[in-house]
C-alpha positions in Angstrom: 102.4 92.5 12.0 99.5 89.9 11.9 102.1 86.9 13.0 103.1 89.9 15.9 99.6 90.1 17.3 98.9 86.5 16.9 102.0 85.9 19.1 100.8 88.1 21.7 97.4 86.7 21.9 98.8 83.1 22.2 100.8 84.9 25.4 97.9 86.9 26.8 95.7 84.0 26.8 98.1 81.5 28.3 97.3 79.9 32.0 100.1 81.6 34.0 99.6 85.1 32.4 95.7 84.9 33.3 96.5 83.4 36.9 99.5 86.7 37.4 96.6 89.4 36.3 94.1 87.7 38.5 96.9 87.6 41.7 97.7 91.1 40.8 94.1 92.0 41.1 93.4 90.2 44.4 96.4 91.7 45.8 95.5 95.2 45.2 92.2 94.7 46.8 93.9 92.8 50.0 96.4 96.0 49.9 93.5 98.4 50.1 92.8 95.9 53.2 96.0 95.6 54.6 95.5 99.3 54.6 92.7 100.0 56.3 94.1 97.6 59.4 97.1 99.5 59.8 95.8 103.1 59.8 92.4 102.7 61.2 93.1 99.8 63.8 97.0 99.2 64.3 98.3 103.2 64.3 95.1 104.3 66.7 96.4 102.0 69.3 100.3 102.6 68.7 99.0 106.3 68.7 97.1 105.8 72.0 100.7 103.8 73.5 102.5 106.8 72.9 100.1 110.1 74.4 97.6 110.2 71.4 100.1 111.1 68.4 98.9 110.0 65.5 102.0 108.7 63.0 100.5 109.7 59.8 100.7 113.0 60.5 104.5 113.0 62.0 106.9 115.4 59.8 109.7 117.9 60.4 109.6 121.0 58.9 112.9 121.6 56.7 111.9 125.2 54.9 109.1 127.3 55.3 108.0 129.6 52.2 108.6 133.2 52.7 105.6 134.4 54.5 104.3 131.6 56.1 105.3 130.8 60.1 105.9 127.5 61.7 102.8 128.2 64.2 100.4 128.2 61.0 101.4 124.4 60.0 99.6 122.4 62.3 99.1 119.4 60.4 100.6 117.6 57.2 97.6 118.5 55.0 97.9 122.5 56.0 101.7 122.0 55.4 100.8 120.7 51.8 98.4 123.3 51.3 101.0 125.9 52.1 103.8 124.5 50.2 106.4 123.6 53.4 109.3 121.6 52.5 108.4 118.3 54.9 110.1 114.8 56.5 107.0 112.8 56.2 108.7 110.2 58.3 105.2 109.5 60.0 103.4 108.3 56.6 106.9 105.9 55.9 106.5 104.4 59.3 103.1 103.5 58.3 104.2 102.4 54.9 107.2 100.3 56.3 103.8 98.7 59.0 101.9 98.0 56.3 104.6 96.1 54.3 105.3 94.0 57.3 102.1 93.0 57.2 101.1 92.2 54.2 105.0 90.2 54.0 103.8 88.5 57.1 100.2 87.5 55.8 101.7 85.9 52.3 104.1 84.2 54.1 101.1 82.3 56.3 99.2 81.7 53.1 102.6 80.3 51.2 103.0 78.4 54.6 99.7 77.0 54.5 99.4 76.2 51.0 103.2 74.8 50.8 101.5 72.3 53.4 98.4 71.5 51.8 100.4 70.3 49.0 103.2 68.1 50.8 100.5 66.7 52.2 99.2 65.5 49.1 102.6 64.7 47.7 103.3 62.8 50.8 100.0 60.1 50.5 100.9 59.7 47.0 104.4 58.8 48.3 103.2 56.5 50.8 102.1 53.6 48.2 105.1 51.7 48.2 105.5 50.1 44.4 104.8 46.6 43.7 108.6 45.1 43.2 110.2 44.2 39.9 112.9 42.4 41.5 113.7 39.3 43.2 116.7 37.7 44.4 117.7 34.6 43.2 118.0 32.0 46.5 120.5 30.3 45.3 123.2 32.5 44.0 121.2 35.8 45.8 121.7 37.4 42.4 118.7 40.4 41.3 116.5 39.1 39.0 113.3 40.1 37.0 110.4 39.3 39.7 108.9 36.5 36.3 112.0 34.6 35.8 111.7 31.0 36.8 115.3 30.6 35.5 118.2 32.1 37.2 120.0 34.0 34.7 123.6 34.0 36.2 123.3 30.3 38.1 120.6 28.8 35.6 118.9 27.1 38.7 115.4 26.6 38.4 113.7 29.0 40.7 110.7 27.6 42.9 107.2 28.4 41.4 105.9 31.4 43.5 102.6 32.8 44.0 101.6 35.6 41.7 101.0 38.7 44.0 98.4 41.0 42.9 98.8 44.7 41.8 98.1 46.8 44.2 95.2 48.9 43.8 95.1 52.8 44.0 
């Protein structure tokens, strides 16, 4: 049981699993966000596109309990409150809104930080290696860049001027 627990410590504590718990906590706050835009600013305006209807509180009746008339639901909370059968389809458009956002929002910060990163791969890509090789001139063979011997032709290779490493 101990070598259990010490196990899952060593896997609680690691990097990635501290980095997921603090992206699943920063999500759930930009969610609560994400909300807000869509049903206080994005749905008023659709709402005020089409006459003033407000999609959160869009259903179709499908039964009514005995006793209770269609005139007495006028909204989805009095609906709830007297246990009618409903097609919330209103609170899923708003749902499916709110997931288009939020899919469109990571995809600009995966953008930006996918490019952040290039960007720093490509500099460190740009420092072209100091060669290794030479080529022989006589028999245009590729040799080690410190030979002064060719080792396929054996000519004696002109003295050359040591070039110095680059510097990063």
């Amino acid at each position: 049981m101990k070598k259990f627990l010490n196990e899952f410590k060593e896997f609680a504590t690691k990097g990635n699993v501290m980095d997921l718990a603090v992206g699943v906590i920063i999500g759930a706050a930009f969610q609560s966000i994400v909300n807000s835009f869509v049903n206080d600013l994005v749905m008023p305006l659709i709402g005020l596109l089409t006459g003033g209807v407000n999609f959160n509180n869009q259903f179709i009746i499908l039964k009514l309990p005995d006793g209770v008339t269609e005139a007495e639901v006028t909204s989805l909370d009095k609906a709830t409150e007297l246990g009618v059968t409903t097609f919330n389809y209103g609170s899923f458009l708003t749902a499916v809104l709110n997931f288009l956002i939020m899919a469109f929002v990571i995809f600009l910060f995966v953008k930006a930080v996918n490019k952040m990163t290039s960007g720093l791969k490509h500099k460190e890509e740009e420092a072209p290696a100091a060669p290794t090789t030479k080529k022989c001139e006589f028999c245009q063979s590729e040799i080690s860049i410190e030979a002064t011997r060719c080792p396929f032709c054996t000519s004696i290779l002109a003295e050359q001027p040591k070039l110095d490493p680059p510097t990063a």
